[in-house]
C-alpha positions as CSV (number, residue, x, y, z in Angstrom):
1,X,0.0,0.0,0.0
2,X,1.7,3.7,-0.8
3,X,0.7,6.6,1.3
4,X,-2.3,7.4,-0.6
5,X,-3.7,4.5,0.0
6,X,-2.9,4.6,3.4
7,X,-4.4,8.3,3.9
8,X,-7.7,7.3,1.9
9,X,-7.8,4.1,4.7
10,X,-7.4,6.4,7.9
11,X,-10.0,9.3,6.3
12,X,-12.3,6.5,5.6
13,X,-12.4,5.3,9.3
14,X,-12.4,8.6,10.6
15,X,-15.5,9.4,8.8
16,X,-17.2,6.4,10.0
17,X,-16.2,7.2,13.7
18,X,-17.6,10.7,13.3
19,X,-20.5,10.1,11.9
20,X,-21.0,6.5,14.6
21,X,-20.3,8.7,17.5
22,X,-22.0,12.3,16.2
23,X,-18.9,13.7,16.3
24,X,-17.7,17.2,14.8
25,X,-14.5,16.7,13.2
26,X,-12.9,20.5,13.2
27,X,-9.2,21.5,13.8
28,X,-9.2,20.9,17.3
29,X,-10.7,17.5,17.5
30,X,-8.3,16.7,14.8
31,X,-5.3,18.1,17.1
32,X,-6.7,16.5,20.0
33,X,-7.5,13.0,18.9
34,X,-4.0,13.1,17.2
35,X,-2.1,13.9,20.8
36,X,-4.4,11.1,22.0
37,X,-3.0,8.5,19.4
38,X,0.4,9.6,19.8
39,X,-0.5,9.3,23.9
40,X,-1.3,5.2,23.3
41,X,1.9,5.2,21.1
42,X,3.9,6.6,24.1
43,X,2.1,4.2,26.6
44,X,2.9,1.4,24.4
45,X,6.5,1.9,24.1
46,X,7.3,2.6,27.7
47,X,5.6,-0.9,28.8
48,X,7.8,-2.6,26.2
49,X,10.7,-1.2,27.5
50,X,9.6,-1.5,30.9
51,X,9.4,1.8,32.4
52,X,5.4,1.6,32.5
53,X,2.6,-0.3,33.8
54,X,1.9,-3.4,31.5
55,X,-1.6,-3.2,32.7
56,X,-1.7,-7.1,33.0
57,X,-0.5,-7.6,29.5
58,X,1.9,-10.4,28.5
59,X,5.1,-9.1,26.6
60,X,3.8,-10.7,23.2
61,X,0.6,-8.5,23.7
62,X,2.8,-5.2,24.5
């Protein structure tokens, strides 16, 4: 898949979310919900490096 693709994918989902939950999707919930993502991304690499809670996870999960 090229980046195209891969952008057409990700504003495809979004759109479904938006429109599942009734959700406005303006320049702040796109700011927000990206520092939320990058938040889980964060989370997941400090528990595989083992400076986090693994919140009862196996490693082969984390």
């Amino acid at each position: 898949m090229d980046i195209r693709g891969l952008m057409e994918d990700v504003e495809s989902v979004s759109q479904r979310y938006a429109e599942k939950f009734d959700i406005e999707r303006d320049d702040t919930w796109f700011v927000l919900k990206l520092q939320e993502e990058f938040g889980e991304l964060i989370q997941s690499y400090l528990m595989l490096v083992g400076k986090a809670r693994t919140k009862v996870k196996t490693a082969e999960e984390i």
